[in-house]
C-alpha positions as CSV (number, residue, x, y, z in Angstrom):
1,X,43.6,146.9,128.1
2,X,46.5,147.2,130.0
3,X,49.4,145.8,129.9
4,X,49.7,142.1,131.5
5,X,46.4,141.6,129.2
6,X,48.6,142.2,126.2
7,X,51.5,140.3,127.1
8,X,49.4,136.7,128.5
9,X,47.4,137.3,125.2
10,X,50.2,137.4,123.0
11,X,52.7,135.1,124.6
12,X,50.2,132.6,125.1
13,X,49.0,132.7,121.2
14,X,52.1,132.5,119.4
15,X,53.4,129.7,122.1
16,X,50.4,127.7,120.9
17,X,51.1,128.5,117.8
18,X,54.4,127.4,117.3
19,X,54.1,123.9,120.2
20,X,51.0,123.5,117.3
21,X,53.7,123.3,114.5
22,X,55.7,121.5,116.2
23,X,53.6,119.0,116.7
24,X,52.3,118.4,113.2
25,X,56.0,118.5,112.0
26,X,56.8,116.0,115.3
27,X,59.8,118.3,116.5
28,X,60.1,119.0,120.2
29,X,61.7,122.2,120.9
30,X,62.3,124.9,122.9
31,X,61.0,127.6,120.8
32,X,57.2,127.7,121.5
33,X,58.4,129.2,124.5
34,X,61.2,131.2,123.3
35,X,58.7,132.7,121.0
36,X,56.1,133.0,123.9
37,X,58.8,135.2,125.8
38,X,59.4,137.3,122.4
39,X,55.9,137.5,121.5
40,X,54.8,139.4,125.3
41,X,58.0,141.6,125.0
42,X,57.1,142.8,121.4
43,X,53.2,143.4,122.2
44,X,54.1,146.2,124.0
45,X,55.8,148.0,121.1
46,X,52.1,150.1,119.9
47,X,53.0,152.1,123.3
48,X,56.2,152.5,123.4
49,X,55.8,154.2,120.2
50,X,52.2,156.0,121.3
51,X,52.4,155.9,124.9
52,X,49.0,155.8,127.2
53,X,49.2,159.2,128.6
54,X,45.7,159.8,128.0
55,X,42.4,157.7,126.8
56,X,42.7,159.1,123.2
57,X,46.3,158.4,122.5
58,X,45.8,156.2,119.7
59,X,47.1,157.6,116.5
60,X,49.4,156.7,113.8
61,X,50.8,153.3,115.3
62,X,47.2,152.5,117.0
63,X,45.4,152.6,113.7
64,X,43.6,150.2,111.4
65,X,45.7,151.6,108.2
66,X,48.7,150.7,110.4
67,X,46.9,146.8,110.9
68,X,46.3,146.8,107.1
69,X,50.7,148.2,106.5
70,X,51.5,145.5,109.2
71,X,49.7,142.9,107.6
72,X,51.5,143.4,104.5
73,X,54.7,143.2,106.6
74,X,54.0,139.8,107.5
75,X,52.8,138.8,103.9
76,X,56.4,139.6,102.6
77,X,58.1,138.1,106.1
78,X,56.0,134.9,104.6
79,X,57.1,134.8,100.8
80,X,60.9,135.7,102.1
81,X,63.0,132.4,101.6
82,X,66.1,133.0,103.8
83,X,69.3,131.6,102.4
84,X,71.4,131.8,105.6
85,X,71.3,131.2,109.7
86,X,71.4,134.7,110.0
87,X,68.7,135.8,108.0
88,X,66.5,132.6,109.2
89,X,66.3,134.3,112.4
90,X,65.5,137.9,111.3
91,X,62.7,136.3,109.3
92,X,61.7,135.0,112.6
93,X,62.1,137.7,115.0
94,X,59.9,140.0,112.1
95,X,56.8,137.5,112.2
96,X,57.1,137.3,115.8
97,X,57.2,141.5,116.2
98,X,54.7,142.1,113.7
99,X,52.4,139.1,114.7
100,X,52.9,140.2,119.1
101,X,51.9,144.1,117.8
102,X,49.2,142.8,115.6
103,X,47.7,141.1,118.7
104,X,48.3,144.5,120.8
105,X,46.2,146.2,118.3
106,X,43.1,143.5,117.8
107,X,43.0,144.0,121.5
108,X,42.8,147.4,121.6
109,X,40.1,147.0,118.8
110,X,38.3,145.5,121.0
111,X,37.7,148.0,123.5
112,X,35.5,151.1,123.9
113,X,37.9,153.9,121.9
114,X,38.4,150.8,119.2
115,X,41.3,152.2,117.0
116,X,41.2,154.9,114.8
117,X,41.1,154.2,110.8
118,X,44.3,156.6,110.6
119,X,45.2,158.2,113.3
């Protein structure tokens, strides 16, 4: 997949995602697309950290034991109870990153070289 796949994918998931919860919580904000924005800028973190020089570049960060780590991550982002502003919004930007790279990598999954179990 390149690129632009990665970023409409993920920007438009976690924007419905969070316009979703707003809803249900009857809050009109700005952040669905704040997150939106977030979300296609840190889907493209799996190749900045394993660049596409070649069809086989997945490794390490392109893995499924990197999914299983990441999804972890977002289990302990998730029991976290922030006690200040500051801290609210690195709870945030982590879900966001880790959610945005998780999507990079189901897409990858998706595709003909899938991603490797370890790298």
């Amino acid at each position: 997949m390149n690129r632009s796949t990665h970023q409409l994918v993920a920007g438009a998931t976690v924007g419905i995602y969070l316009a979703d919860r707003e809803r249900m919580a009857g809050a009109t904000t700005i952040n669905p697309l704040l997150g939106s924005a977030a979300a296609a800028l840190f889907t493209n973190l799996p190749d900045l950290l394993e660049p596409a020089t070649s069809p086989n570049h997945r490794a390490v960060f392109h893995s499924l034991a990197f999914a299983a780590f990441l999804g972890t991550c977002v289990h302990q982002l998730n029991q976290w109870q922030p006690q200040t502003e500051a801290e609210k919004f690195l709870r945030g930007m982590g879900m966001l990153a880790v959610s945005a790279y998780l999507i990079h990598l189901a897409l990858d999954f998706t595709t003909a070289k899938s991603l490797p179990l370890v790298g």
